[in-house]
N, C-alpha and C positions, 0 to 999 in steps of 0.2 A: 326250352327243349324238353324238360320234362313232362309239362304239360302235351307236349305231341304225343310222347309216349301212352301216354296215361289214355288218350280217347283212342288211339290203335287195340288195344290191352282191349278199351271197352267195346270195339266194334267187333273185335275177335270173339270176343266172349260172345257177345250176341247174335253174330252170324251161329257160332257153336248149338247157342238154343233153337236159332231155327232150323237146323239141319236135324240134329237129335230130336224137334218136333216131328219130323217126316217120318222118320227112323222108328217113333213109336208106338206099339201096334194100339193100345189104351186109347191115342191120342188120334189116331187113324180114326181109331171109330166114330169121338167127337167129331171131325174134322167132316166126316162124309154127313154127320146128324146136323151139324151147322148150315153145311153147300146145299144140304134138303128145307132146309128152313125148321126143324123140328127143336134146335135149340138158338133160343133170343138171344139169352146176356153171355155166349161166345160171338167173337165175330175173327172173321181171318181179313188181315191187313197184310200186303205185301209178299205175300208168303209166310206170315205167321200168326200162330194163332193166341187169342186175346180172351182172357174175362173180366167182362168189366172194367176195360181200359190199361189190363195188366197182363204181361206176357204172359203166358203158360211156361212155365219148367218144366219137362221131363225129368224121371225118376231117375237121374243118371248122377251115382253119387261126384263124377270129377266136375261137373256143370256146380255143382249146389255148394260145393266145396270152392270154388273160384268165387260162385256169388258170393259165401262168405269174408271171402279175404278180400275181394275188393270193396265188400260195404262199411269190415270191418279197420280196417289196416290202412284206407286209404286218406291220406288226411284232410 
């Protein structure tokens, strides 16, 4: 049952970053320089956006504060 828990927690957190991708005006900008093709090594998957096969984080300290505790704490 734990383990249920635990991928919920993770798929919360992650829908969180792709909302707060949308939400960011920084990120807005890559976002429209990507759809143009002017930037390579981001690409948008699903609705979220990627460098280099790695999500993007927004500046939002309660997202980066989560990342920590759950890469940190989680056993």
């Amino acid at each position: 049952m734990s383990q249920l828990n635990q991928v919920s927690i993770q798929f919360d957190l992650y829908d969180r970053i792709k909302e707060a991708q949308q939400g960011d005006p920084q990120m807005r900008k890559i976002w429209q320089k990507v759809q143009e093709g002017e930037l390579k090594e981001f690409k948008i998957d699903e609705g979220e956006m990627k460098f280099r096969h790695r999500v993007c984080v927004p500046e939002v300290a309660e997202i980066k504060e989560k990342i920590m505790k759950e890469t940190h704490c989680t056993p």
